[in-house]
C-alpha positions as CSV (number, residue, x, y, z in Angstrom):
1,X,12.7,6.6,-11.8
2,X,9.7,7.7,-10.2
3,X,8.0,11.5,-11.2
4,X,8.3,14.3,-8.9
5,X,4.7,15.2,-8.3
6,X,4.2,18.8,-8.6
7,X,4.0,21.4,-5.5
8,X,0.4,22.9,-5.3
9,X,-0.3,26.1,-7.2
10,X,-1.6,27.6,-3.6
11,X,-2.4,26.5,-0.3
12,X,-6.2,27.2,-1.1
13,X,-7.7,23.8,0.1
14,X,-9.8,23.3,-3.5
15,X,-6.1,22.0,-4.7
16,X,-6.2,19.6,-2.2
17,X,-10.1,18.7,-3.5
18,X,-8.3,18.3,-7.3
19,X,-5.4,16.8,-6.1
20,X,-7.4,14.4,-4.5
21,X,-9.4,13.3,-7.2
22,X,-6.4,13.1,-10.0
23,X,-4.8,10.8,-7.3
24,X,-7.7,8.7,-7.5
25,X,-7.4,8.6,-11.2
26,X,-4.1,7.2,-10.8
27,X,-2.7,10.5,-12.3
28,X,-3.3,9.6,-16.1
29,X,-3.7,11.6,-19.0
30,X,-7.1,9.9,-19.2
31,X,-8.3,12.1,-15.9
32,X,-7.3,15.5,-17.9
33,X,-11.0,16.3,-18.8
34,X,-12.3,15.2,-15.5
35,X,-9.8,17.1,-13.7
36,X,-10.3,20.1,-15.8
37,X,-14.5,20.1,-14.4
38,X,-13.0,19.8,-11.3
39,X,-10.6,22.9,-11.7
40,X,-13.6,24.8,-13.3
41,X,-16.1,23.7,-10.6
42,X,-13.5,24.7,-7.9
43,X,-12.7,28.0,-9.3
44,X,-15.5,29.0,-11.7
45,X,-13.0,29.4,-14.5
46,X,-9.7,27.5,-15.7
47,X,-6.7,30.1,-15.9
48,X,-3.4,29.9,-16.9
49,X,-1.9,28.9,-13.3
50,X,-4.2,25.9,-13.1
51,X,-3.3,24.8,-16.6
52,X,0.3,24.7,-16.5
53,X,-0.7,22.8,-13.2
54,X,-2.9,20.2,-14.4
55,X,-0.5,19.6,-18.0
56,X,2.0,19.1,-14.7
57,X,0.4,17.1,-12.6
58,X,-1.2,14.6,-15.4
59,X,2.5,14.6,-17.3
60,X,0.6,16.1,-20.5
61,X,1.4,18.6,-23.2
62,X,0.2,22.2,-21.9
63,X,-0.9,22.3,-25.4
64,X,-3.1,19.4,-25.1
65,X,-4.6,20.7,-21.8
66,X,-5.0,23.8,-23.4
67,X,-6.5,22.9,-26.6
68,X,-9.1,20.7,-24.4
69,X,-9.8,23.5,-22.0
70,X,-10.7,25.8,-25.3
71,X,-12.4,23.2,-27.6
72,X,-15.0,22.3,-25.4
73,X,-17.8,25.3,-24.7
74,X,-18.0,23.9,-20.8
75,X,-14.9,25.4,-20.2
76,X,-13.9,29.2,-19.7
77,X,-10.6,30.8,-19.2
78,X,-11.8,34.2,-17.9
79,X,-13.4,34.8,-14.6
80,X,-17.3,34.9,-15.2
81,X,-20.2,36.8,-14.0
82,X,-22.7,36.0,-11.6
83,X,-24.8,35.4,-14.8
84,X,-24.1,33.9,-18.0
85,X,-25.9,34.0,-21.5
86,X,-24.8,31.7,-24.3
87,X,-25.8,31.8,-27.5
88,X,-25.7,28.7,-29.7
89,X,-24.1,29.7,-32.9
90,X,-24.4,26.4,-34.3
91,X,-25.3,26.2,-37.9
92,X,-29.6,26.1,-37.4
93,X,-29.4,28.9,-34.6
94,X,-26.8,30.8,-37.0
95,X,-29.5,30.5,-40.0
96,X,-32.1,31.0,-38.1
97,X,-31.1,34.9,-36.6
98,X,-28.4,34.4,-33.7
99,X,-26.8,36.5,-35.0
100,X,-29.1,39.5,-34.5
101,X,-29.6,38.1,-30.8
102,X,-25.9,38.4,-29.9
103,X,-26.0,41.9,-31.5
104,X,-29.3,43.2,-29.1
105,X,-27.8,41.3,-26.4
106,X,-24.4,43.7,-27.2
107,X,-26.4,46.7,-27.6
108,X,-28.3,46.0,-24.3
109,X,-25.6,45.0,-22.0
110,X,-23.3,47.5,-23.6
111,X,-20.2,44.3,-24.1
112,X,-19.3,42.4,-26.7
113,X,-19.5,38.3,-26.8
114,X,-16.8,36.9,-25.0
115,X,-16.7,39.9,-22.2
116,X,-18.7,40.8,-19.1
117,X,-20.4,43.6,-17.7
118,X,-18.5,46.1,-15.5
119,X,-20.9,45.2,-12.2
120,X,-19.7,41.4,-13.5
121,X,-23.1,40.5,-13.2
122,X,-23.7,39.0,-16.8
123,X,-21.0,37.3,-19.5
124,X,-21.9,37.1,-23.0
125,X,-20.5,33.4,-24.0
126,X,-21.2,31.6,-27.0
127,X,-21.2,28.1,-28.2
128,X,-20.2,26.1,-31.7
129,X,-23.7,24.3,-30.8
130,X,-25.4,23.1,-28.0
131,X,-27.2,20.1,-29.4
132,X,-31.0,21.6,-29.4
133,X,-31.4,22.6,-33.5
134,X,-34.9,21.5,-33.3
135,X,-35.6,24.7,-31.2
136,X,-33.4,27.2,-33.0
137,X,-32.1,29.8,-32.9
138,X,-31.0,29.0,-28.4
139,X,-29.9,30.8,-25.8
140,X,-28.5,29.5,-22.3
141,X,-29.4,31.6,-19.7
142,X,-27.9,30.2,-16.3
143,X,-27.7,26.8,-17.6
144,X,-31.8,26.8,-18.7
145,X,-32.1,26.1,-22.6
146,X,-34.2,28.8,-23.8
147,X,-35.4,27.8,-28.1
148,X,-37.1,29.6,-30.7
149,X,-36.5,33.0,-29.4
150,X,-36.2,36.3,-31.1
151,X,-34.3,39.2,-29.8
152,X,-36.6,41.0,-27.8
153,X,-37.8,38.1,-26.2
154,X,-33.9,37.4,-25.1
155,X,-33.4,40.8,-24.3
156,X,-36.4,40.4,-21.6
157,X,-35.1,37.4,-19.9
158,X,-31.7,39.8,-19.3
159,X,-33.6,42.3,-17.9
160,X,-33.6,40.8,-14.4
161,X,-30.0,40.2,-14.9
162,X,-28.9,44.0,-16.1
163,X,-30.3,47.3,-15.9
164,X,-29.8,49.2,-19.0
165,X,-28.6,52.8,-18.5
């Protein structure tokens, strides 16, 4: 008995763009992280919709697309802003004062990690660990590895992001 492919979440062409490239993948659950880039690339973040959708589509556990689409730091389930900040909280960055750059980066940008500003023009992210200990403690502005900063020095790279009030 062959599998009833799943209808489309929407008629928003970028379904078509995913649906295209899990049909080149023959549909496996080997595709699921490439289709979940795809998702995020398509969309900017992975919601709840698109999930359900992909676990579908790929005939796997929603809680294995889930637990893939939260375990790896690429991958966000909340809409983001039009500029992100990440802040490696790996276990050099952590010992050497992250911790103190999330909290000016809170006080400055008035949000917590994990949220983004009202004008949604900066989120707050963090990250188990980006890879770059040797230039701890790191911050990811935009996608740029920033190392060996303090807080005041992160704050000023935010400065052209957010206007403090």
């Amino acid at each position: 008995m062959k599998a009833v492919k799943p209808a489309l979440p929407s008629q928003d062409k970028r379904w078509k763009i995913i649906d295209a490239k899990m049909r080149k993948l023959g549909y496996q659950s080997h595709a699921l992280i490439e289709t979940l880039h795809a998702v995020q690339e398509s969309f900017g973040y992975l919601d709840e919709a698109a999930l359900k959708w992909v676990a579908k589509s790929l005939r796997v556990p929603p809680s294995k697309v889930y637990g893939v689409a939260t375990f790896y730091n690429f991958f966000t389930l909340k809409p983001q802003g039009a500029h992100t900040c990440v802040v490696c909280l790996g276990t050099a960055c952590y010992v050497k004062g992250a911790a103190h750059i999330i909290e000016a980066i809170e006080a400055f940008a008035k949000i917590k990690q994990g949220e983004t500003t009202p004008d949604k023009q900066l989120s707050l992210l963090t990250a188990r660990c980006i890879g770059a200990c040797g230039i701890a403690p790191t911050v990811v502005f935009d996608g740029a590895v920033a190392g060996r900063l303090t807080p005041d020095q992160a704050i000023e790279k935010l400065k052209g992001y957010v206007h403090a009030s």
